[in-house]
C-alpha positions as CSV (number, residue, x, y, z in Angstrom):
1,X,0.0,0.0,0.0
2,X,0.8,3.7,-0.8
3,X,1.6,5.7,2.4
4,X,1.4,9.5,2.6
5,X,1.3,12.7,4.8
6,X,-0.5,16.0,4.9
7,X,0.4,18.9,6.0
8,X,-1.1,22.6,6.6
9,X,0.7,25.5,4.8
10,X,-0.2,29.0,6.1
11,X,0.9,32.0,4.0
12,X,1.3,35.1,5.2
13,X,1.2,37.9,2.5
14,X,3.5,41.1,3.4
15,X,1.9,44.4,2.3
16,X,4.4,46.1,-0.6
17,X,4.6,50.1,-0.5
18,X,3.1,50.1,-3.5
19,X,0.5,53.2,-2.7
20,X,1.4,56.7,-2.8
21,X,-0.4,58.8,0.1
22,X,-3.0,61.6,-1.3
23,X,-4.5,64.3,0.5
24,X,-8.2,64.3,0.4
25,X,-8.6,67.8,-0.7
26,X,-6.7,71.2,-1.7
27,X,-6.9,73.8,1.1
28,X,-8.0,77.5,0.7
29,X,-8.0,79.8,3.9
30,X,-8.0,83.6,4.7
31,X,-6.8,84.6,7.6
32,X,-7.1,88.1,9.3
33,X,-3.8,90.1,10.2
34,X,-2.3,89.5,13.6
35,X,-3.9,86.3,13.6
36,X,-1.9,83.8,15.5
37,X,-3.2,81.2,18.9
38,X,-6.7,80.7,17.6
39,X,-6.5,79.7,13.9
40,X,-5.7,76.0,12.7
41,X,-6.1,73.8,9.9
42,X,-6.4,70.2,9.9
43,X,-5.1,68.6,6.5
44,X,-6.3,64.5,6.0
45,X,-4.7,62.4,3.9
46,X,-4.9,58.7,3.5
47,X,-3.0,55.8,2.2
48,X,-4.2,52.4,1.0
49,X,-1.2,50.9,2.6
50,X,-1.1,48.9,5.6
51,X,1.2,49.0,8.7
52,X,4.2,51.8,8.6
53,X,3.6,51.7,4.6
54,X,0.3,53.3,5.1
55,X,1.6,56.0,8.7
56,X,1.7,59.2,7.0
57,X,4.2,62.1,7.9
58,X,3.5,65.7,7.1
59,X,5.8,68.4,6.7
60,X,6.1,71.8,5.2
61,X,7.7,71.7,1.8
62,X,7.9,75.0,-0.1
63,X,6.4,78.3,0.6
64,X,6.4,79.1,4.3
65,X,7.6,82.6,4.0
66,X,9.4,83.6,7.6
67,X,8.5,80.4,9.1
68,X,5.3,81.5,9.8
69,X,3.7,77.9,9.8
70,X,4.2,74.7,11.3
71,X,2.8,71.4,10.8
72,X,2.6,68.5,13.5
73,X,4.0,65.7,11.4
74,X,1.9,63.2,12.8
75,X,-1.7,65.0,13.0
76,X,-1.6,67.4,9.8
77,X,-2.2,70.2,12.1
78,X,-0.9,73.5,10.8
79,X,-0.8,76.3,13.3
80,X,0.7,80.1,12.8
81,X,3.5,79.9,14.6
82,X,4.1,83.6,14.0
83,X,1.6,87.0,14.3
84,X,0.7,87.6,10.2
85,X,1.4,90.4,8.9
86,X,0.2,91.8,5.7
87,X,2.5,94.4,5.2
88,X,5.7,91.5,5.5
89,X,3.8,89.2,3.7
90,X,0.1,89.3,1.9
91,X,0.1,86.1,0.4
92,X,1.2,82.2,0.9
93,X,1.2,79.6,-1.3
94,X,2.6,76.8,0.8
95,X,3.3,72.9,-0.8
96,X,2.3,70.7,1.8
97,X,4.2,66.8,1.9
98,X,2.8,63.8,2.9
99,X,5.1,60.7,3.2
100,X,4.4,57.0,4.0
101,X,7.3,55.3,5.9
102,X,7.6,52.5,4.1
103,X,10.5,50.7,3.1
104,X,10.1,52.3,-0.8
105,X,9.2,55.6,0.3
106,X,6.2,57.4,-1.7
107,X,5.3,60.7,-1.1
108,X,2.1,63.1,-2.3
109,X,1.8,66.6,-2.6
């Protein structure tokens, strides 16, 4: 007679970084001169990733004249870190980055 075994297999499949992150939306605020404590924007963005290919980091890229900004690399919060002022500067157009630390890093702007 023939004799033969079995055995169970289990396959784990690893997630590739092969999503970028995107923000949900562009951002348009106005702000009033010698704003500062009491203004904040919350920016989302989302990554079809899972585990640290899919945890986002934010940061300030481009266009965040005098430092005025910040951004909590974790939450997306941006704050004014410094009083506006129209006569120093009128206008922003900030580029906002949002990173995925995965292993093959992929980043949206």
């Amino acid at each position: 007679p023939d004799l033969s075994s079995t055995t169970t297999v289990n396959v784990s499949v690893i997630d590739e970084n092969d999503n970028v992150p995107l923000f949900a939306s562009s951002y348009s605020e106005t702000i009033a001169e010698n704003t500062r404590a009491s203004w904040e924007l919350q920016v989302n963005a989302t990554d079809e990733d899972s585990t640290s290919n899919g945890e986002l980091t934010f940061s300030i890229a481009a266009g965040n004249t005098g430092g005025d900004f910040v951004i909590n690399s974790t939450s997306g919060l941006v704050t004014i870190r410094n009083a506006l002022d129209y006569e120093r500067t009128a206008y922003y157009n900030m580029t906002l980055l949002v990173r995925d630390n995965g292993r093959l890093d992929s980043s949206g702007k």
